[in-house]
C-alpha positions as CSV (number, residue, x, y, z in Angstrom):
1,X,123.0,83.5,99.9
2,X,123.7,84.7,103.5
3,X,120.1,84.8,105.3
4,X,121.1,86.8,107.9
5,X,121.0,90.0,105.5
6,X,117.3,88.9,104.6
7,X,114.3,90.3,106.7
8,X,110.6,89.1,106.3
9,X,107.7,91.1,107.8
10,X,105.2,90.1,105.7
11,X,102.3,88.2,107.0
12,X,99.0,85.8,105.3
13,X,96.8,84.9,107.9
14,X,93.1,84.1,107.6
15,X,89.9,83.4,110.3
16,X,86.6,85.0,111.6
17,X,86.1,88.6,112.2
18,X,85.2,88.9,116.3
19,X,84.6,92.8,116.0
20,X,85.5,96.0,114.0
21,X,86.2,99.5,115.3
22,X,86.0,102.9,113.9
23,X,89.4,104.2,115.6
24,X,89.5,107.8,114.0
25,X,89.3,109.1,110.6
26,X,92.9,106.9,109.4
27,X,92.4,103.7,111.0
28,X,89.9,100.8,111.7
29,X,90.6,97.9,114.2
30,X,89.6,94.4,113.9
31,X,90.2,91.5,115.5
32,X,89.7,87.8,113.9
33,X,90.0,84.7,115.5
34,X,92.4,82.1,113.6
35,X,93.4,78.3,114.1
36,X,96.6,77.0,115.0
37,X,97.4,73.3,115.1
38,X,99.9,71.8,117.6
39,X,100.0,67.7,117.5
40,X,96.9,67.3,116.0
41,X,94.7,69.8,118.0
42,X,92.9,72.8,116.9
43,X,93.4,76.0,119.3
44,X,91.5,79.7,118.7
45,X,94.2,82.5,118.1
46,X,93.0,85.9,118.6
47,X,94.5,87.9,116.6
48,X,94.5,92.4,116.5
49,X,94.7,93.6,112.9
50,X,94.0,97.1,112.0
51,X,93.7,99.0,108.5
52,X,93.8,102.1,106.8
53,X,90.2,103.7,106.5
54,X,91.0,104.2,102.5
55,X,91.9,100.3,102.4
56,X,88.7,99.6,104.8
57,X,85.8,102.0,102.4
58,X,87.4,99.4,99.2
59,X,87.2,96.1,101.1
60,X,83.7,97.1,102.7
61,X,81.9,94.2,101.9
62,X,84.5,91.9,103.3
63,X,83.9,93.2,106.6
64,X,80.9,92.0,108.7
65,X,81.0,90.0,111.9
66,X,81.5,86.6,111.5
67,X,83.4,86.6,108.0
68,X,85.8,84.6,106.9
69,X,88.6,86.6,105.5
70,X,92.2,86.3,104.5
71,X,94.7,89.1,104.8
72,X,98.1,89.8,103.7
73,X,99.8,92.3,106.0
74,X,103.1,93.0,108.3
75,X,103.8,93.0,111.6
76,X,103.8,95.9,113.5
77,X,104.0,96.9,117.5
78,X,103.7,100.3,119.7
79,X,104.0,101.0,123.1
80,X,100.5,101.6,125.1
81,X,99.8,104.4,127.5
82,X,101.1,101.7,130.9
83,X,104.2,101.7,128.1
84,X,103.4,97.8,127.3
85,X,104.4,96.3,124.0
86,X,101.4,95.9,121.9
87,X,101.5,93.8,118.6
88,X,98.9,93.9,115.9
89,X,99.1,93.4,112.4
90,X,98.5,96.0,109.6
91,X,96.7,94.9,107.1
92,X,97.4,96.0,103.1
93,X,95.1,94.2,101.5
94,X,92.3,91.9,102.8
95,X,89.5,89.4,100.6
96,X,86.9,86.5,100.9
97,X,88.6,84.4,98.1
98,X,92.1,82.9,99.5
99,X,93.6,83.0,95.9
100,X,92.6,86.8,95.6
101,X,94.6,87.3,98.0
102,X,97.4,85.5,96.6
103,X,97.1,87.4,93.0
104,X,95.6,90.4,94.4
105,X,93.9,91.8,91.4
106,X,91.6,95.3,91.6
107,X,88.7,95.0,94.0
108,X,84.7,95.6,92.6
109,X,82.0,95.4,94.8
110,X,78.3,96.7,94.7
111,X,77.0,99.4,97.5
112,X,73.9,99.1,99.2
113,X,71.9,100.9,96.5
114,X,73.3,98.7,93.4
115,X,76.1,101.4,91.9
116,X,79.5,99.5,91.2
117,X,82.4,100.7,93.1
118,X,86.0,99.8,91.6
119,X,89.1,99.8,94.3
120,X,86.7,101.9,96.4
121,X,85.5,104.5,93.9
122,X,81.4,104.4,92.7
123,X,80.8,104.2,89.5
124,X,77.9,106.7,89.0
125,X,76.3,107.0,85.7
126,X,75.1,110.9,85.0
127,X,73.5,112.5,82.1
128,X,75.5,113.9,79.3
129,X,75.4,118.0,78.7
130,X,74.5,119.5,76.0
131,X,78.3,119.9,75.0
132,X,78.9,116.3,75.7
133,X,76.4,115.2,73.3
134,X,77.8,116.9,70.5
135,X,80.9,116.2,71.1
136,X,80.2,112.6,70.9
137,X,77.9,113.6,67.6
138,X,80.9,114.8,66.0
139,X,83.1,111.3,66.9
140,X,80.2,109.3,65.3
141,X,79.6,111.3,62.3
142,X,82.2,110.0,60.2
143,X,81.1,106.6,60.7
144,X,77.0,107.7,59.9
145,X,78.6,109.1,56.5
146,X,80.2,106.0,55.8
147,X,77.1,103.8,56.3
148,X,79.1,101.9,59.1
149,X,76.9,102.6,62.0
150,X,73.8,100.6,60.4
């Protein structure tokens, strides 16, 4: 296999988030602060990760200060406005659990005010119509004639 051809970008990376930013209506930044160990000794990385606001309403409840997360992502750069390299790392999909993150499996959480949201959607309950009712009436009736439903 010639390596040379190969390229990696991807990144799993896991510590404590520092701070989170609303950037605009597409991204949110965070930073996290990780550990790297040379001989033995335990140094703080900081590390600049940002996310899509879509990917940041489904994770929600991941991200409060002080966290420990773990996040898959790839590197990314850009230049700055004094037209210095900046490197940060964008995030596509983020957890508590380090073998979610691994498997990465769909993603429920509960809001605030106890409705379920699945991979970022809520789950709100609402009250049949009318036409709904006898709809689902006319699905049941065949099993109400046949004594099943008892």
């Amino acid at each position: 296999m010639n390596y040379k051809d190969i390229n990696f970008n991807e990144v799993l990376i896991s510590g404590i988030i520092n701070s989170i930013t609303n950037i605009n209506d597409q991204y949110v930044k965070f930073n996290i602060t990780a550990n790297k160990h040379i001989n033995g000794i335990c140094y703080d990385v900081y590390v600049n990760l940002d996310i899509s606001k879509e990917l940041y309403d489904i994770y929600l409840d991941c991200f409060n200060k002080g966290n420990k997360v773990y996040v898959r992502g790839y590197l990314n750069s850009y230049f700055d406005k004094n037209n210095m390299i900046k490197s940060l790392i964008t995030v596509t999909s983020i957890c508590d659990n380090p073998d979610e993150i691994i498997k990465k499996g769909p993603h429920i959480r509960y809001d605030t005010d106890g409705v379920m949201v699945w991979n970022g959607k809520r789950c709100e309950s609402k009250e049949m119509t009318e036409e709904e009712k006898l709809e689902f009436e006319d699905l049941l009736k065949p099993f109400r004639e046949s004594g099943l439903s008892e």
